[in-house]
C-alpha positions, 0 to 999 in steps of 0.5 A: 762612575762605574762602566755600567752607568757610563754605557747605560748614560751613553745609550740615554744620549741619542734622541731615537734611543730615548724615544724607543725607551719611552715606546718600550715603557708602553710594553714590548714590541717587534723591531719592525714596531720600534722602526715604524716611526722612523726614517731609518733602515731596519739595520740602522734601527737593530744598531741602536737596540744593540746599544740598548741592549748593551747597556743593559736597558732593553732585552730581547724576548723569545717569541718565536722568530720576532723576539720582540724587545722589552724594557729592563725597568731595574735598569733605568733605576741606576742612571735615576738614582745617580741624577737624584743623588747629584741633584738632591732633593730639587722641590725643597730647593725650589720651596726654599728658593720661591720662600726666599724670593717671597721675602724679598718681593714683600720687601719691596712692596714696603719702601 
């Protein structure tokens, strides 16, 4: 795995950086927006966008001095390609799974 996708992996595990990712999936926002929901300082709330930022999935606008905060959709592309490929194709497992347990449920029904 390259570093780019190790950091981008990074930044998904925290549970508030995952939840500024789904706000910013609504449009851009202040950072005073993005700390509105939480129960943390303003600089607490700036390190976590720094590590978003980092990792290369959010980016900063320049709207005068707020510079609200946008979300790099291309970004998330990368960590969801590489879960897909990891996990192929899971509804045709699941088919063939749910096929198989249909089989041996219609076995039972007989004896």
């Amino acid at each position: 795995m390259d570093e780019s996708l190790d950091r981008k992996f990074a930044a998904l595990a925290d549970p508030t950086r995952r939840a500024i990712l789904a706000r910013l999936a609504q449009g851009e926002a202040s950072v005073a927006d993005l700390a509105a929901p939480f129960a943390m300082s303003q600089p607490a709330i700036s390190k976590h966008l720094k590590v978003l930022e980092t990792a290369g999935l959010i980016e900063a606008g320049q709207a005068a001095k707020s510079r609200p905060r946008r979300l790099k959709r291309e970004a998330i592309a990368a960590p969801a390609k590489w879960l897909e490929m990891l996990g192929g194709d899971w509804d045709a497992k699941f088919d063939r799974l749910n096929a198989y347990l249909s089989t041996l449920n219609e076995g039972e029904t007989h004896d």
